[in-house]
C-alpha positions, -999 to 999 in steps of 0.1 A, spaced: -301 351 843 -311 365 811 -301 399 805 -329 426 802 -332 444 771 -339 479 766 -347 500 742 -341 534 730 -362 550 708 -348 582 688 -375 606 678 -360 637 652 -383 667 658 -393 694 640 -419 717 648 -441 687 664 -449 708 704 -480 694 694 -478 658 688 -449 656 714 -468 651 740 -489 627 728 -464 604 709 -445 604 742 -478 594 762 -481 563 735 -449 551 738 -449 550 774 -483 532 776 -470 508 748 -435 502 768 -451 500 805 -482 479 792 -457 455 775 -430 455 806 -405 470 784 -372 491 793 -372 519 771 -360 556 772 -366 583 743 -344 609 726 -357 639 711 -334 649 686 -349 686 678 -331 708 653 -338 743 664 -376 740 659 -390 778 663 -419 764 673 -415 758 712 -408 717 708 -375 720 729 -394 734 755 -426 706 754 -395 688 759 -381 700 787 -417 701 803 -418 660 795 -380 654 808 -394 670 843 -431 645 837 -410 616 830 -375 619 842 -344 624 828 -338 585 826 -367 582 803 -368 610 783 -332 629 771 -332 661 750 -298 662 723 -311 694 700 -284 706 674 -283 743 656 -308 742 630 -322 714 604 -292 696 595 -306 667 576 -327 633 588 -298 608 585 -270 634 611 -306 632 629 -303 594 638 -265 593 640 -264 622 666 -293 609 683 -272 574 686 -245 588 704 -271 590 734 -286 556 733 -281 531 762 -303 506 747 -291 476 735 -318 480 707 -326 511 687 -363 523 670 -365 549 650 -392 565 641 -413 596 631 -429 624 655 -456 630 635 -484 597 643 -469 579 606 -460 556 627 -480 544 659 -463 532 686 -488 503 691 -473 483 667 -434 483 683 -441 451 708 -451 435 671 -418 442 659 -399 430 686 -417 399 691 -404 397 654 -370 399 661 -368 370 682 -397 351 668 -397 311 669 -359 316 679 -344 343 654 -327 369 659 -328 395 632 -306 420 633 -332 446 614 -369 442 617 -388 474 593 -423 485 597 -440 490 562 -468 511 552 -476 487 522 -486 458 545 -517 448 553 -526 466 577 -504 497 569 -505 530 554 -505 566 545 -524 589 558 -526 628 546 -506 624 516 -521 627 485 -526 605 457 -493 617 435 -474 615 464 -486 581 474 -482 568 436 -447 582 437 -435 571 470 -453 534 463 -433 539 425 -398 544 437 -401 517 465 -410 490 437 -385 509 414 -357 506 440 -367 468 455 -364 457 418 -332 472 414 -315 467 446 -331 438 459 -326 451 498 -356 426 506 -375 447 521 -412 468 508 -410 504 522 -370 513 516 -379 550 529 -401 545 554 -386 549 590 -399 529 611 -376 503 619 -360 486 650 -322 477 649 -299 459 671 -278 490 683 -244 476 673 -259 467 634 -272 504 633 -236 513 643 -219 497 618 -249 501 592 -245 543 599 -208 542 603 -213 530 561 -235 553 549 -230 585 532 -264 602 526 -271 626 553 -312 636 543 -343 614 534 -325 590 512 -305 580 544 -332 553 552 -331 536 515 -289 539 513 -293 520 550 -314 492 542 -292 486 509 -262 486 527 -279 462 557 
């Protein structure tokens, strides 16, 4: 019998008591639609804003299987984010992901059909807002040019073999993103394009 896989998705929050609920309402629709074991941990560094406690509120909605709370003392960087977050996950694969709708969790059964698609078995499969279908929505255009700029920059330097180096939407096997984290040394934003590198 084929062993079930599950997977844990780890959300870093900051100030987001509003799109908490709703990202959590997506994923569980997108999971229980597609017959998928999942759970979700919010890692929230010390967000003033009430997010621990929208939290807490979905735990109860949930259950504590489903939905864990790991909050840390204040904003400690994106990258400690994941690798806390980690610590907690029982799934044998790992998403990560932002709270604020960049990414929609609509487009996760897409990825892992990916990962085992006409019998692979990638180890990483990245979303990327340059594809198709993909985007950015509420930046401007100098941030767009700048963020589209340094992904070609880096790709043609690094050749990582992948579009969107800093975006962070991305699903690993859970043992690769231990041994992909336990290698990397940036602890903020650039933690996502010093992963994929070292991947």
């Amino acid at each position: 019998m084929a062993v079930r896989n599950k997977y844990s998705v780890l959300l870093p929050t900051y100030n987001e008591r509003r799109n908490l609920p709703i990202i959590a309402w997506l994923l569980n629709k997108t999971f229980t639609e597609n017959n998928l074991d999942w759970e979700l941990i919010i890692i929230d560094d010390a967000s003033p804003d009430g997010t621990q406690d929208i939290a807490e509120q979905l735990i109860k909605a949930y259950s504590p299987e489903r939905i864990k709370l790991k909050p840390r003392a204040g904003k400690l960087g994106l990258g400690t984010a994941y690798v806390h977050g980690l610590q907690y996950a029982t799934g044998n694969f790992v998403i990560i992901m932002d709270a604020d709708f960049s990414h929609h969790p609509k487009f996760i059964p897409r990825m892992i059909k990916k990962q085992s698609e006409n019998g692979a078995d990638y180890d990483i499969v990245t979303g990327t807002r340059y594809a198709g279908d993909g985007g950015v929505y509420g930046w401007d255009l100098k941030r767009k040019f700048v963020s589209r700029g340094a992904n070609l920059f880096a790709d043609t330097l690094l050749r990582p073999g992948v579009s969107d180096l800093t975006g962070s939407f991305r699903l690993y096997k859970k043992s690769v993103l231990q041994e992909v984290i336990r290698k990397t040394e940036s602890k903020g934003y650039s933690f996502q394009m010093e992963m994929m590198v070292r991947a």
